[in-house]
N, C-alpha and C positions, 0 to 999 in steps of 0.2 A: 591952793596947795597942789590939785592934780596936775594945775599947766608947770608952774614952779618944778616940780617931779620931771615933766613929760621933757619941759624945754632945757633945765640942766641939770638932770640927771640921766634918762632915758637914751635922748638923744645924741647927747655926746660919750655917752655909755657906744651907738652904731646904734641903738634901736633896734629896728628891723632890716638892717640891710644888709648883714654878714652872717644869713644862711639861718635857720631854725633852733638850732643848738645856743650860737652868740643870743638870740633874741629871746629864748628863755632863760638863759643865764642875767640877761638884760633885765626883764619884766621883774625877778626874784631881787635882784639887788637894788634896785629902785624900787621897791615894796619895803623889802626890810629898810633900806633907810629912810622910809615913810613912816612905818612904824619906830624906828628910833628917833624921829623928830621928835612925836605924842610926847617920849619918857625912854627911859634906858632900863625901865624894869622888863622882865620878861614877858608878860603878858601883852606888853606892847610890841616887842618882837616878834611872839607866836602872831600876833592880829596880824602885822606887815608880811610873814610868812605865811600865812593863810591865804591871805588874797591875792600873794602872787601866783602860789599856786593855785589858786581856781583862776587865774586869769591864762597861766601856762595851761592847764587841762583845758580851758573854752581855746585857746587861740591854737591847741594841737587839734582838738575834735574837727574847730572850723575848717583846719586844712584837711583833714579825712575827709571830710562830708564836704566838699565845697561843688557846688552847681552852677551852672550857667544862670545869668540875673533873667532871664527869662524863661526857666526852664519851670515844669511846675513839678516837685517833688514834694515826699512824704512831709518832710518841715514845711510844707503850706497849709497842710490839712488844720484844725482846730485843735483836732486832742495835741496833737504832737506842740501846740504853742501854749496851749493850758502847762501841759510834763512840764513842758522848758521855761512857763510863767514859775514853775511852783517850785522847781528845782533851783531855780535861782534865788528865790524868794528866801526860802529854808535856807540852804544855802549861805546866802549873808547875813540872814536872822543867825544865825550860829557862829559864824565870823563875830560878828558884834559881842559876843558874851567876853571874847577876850579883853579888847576895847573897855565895855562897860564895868568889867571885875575890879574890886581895887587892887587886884594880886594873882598871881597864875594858880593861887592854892584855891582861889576860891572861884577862877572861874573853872576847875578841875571839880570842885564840888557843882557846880552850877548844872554841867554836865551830866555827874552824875544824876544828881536828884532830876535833869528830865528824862533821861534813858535809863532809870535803874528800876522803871515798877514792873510787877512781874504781873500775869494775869490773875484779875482776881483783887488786885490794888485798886484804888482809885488814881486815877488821871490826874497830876500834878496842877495846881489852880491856873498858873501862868501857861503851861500846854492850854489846859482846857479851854482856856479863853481863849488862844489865839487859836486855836483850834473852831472852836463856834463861829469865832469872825471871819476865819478864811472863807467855810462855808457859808456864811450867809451872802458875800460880798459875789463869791463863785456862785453860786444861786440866781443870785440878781444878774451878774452879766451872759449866765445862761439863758436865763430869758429875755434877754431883750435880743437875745440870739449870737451875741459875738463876745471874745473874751477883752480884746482891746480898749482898752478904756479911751484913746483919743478918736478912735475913724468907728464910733458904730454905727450901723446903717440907717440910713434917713427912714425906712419902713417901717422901722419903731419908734415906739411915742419917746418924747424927749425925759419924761417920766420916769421911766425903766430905771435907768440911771442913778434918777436922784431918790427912788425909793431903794435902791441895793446898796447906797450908800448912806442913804440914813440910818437905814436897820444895822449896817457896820458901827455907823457911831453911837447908838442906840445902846448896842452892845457895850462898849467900852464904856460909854460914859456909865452903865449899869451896875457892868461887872469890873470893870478895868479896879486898879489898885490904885492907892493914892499919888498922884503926881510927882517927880524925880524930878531934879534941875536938869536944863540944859546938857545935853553932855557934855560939854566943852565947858561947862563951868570950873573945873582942874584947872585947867592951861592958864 
């Protein structure tokens, strides 16, 4: 579906080559009609409008912040790729709720019930959990010293790894809730 999009829709849209305005007006309407493939209900709209706009926010930041490929800047450091791990993370973990809603009424409640507890609440089960798992998974790649899951350094035991992601699976198989179909089972 992305190439499908990219090759005729995106790019006979001009893509990126008639100036930064054209190419976010580009990215928005090949999103929304990515989301109106899914279904024609609204919450598949909000999804396709979602992610065009976090793709217009990433692809306008990238040009503010853009560096020389050799140059070594703040975005090399670790915390700065952890932020930009987790920001992204959440991020499309929230995207999805549209997606996965049967309806915009209830991914509107979905919402709510995870940003409506006030201090003093307990912690929504489905927070709570992904919440435990992030940490334990960030845990584990802290110690074996690097956040990137494909290049970590050969000076750590091969180990590291496969104990931070057990304890992730550990968790879910624990605590996780009972198993969902596929999400494309709809379609």
């Amino acid at each position: 579906l992305s190439r499908f999009l990219r090759d005729y829709l995106y790019i006979p849209l001009g893509g990126n080559r008639r100036g930064s305005p054209r190419t976010y007006l580009n990215i928005m309407a090949t999103m929304l009609l990515g989301g109106l493939w899914h279904g024609t209900s609204l919450h598949f709209i909000l999804w396709g409008a979602y992610h065009g706009l976090l793709l217009v926010v990433h692809k306008a930041w990238d040009s503010v912040f853009r560096f020389p490929k050799n140059s070594t800047s703040w975005r090399d450091g670790l915390t700065w790729k952890t932020i930009s791990w987790f920001v992204c993370f959440l991020s499309m973990s929230l995207g999805w709720v549209f997606f996965r809603a049967p309806d915009s009424q209830s991914a509107l409640r979905i919402f709510e019930g995870l940003f409506s507890f006030a201090l003093g609440d307990s912690i929504p089960e489905p927070m709570h959990q992904a919440m435990v798992l992030l940490g334990i998974i960030a845990l584990g790649h802290f110690a074996s010293g690097y956040v990137d899951l494909v290049n970590l350094p050969k000076r750590f035991p091969w180990w590291t790894k496969g104990i931070s992601w057990a304890l992730g699976l550990t968790i879910v198989f624990l605590f996780g809730s009972r198993p969902e179909g596929f999400i494309y089972r709809m379609f």
